[in-house]
C-alpha positions in Angstrom: 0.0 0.0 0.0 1.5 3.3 -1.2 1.3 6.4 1.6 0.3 10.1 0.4 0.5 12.9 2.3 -0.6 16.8 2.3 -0.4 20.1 3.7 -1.8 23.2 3.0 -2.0 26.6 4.9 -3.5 29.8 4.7 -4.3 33.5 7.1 -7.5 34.3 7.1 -8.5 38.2 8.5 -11.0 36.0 10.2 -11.4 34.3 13.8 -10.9 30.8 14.2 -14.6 30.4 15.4 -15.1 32.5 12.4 -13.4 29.8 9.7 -14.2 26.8 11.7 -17.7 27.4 11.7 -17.4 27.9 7.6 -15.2 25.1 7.2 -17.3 22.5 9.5 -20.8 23.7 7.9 -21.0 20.6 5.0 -23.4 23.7 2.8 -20.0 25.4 2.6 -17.4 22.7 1.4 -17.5 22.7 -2.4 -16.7 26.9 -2.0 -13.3 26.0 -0.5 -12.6 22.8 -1.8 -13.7 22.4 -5.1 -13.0 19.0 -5.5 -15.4 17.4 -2.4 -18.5 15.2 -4.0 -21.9 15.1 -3.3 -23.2 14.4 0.1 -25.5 11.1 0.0 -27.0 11.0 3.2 -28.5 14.2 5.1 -25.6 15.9 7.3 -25.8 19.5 9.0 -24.0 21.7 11.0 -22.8 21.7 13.9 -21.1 18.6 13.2 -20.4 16.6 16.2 -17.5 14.2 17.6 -19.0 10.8 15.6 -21.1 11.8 12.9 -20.4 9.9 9.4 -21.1 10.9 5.9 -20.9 9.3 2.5 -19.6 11.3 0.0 -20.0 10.8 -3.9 -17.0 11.3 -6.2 -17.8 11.3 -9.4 -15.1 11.1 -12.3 -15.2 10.3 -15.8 -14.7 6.5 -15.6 -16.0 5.4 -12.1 -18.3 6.9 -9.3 -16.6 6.0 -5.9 -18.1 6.3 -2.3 -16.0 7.9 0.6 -17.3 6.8 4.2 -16.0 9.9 6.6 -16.1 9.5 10.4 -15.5 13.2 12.2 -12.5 11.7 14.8 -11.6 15.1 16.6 -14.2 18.2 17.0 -12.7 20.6 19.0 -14.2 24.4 18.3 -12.9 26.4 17.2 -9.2 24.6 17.0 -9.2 21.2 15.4 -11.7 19.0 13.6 -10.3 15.8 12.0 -11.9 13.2 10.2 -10.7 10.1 8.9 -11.8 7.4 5.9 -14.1 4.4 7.1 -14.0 1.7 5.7 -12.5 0.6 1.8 -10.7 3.1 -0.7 -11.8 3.3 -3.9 -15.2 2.0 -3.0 -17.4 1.7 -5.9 -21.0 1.1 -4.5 -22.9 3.4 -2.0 -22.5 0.9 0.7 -18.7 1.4 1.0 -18.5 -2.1 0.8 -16.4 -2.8 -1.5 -13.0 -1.4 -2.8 -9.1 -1.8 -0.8 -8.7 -2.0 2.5 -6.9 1.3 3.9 -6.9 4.7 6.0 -7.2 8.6 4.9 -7.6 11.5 7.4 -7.9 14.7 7.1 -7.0 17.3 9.8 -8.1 20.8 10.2 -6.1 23.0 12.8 -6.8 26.8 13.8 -4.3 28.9 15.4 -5.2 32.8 16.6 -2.7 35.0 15.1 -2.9 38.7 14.7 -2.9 41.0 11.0 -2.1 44.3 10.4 -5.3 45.2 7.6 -5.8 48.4 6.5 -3.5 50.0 9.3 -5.0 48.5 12.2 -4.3 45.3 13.7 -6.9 42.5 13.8 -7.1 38.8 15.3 -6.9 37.0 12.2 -6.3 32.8 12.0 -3.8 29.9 10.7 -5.7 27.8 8.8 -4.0 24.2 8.1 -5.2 21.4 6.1 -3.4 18.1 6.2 -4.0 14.4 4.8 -2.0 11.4 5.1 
């Protein structure tokens, strides 16, 4: 099994409740990552510590279901959610597919921006998947 990992950051002129609260709200995922499929089954915010969704990736040749499990919900600092069950899963149950693990991990850190002259709390936004 091959390993892949990720990390992307980012300042926001925004608090961490702020962004966390955009980033955790499933209405608001495809404005800031672009690549995230459908939804399948009915999921709102707040998230909580526990709740799973199915998410629908469609690509040219295959549609593939994504089980997620929310691991770590910690407002406004860390929310991380891992892959349950089988990668590359080609059926809505997740059933089938390879056995393996993907997570994804959100952390917020309050930092403070000068904007416009004045100096504002601001956040450090990281994304990372392994």
């Amino acid at each position: 099994m091959g390993v892949t990992s990720g990390t992307a950051t980012g300042i926001f002129p925004y608090t961490c409740q702020q962004v966390f609260d955009f980033v955790t709200d499933p209405d608001q995922w495809r404005k800031f990552y672009t690549g995230a499929g459908d939804i399948v089954c009915d999921l709102k915010a707040p998230l909580k510590l526990g709740d799973t969704w199915v998410e629908k990736a469609k690509l040219p040749e295959h549609t593939y279901y994504i089980k997620w499990v929310s691991m770590a919900y910690v407002s406004p600092w860390k929310w991380t959610f891992i892959q349950e069950g089988n990668i590359g899963a080609t059926d809505e149950q997740v059933s089938n597919g390879h056995p393996g693990i993907f997570e994804i991990a959100y952390t917020l850190d309050k930092i403070e921006l000068e904007v416009d002259g004045k100096t504002v709390e601001g956040c450090l936004f990281k994304r990372t998947s392994s």
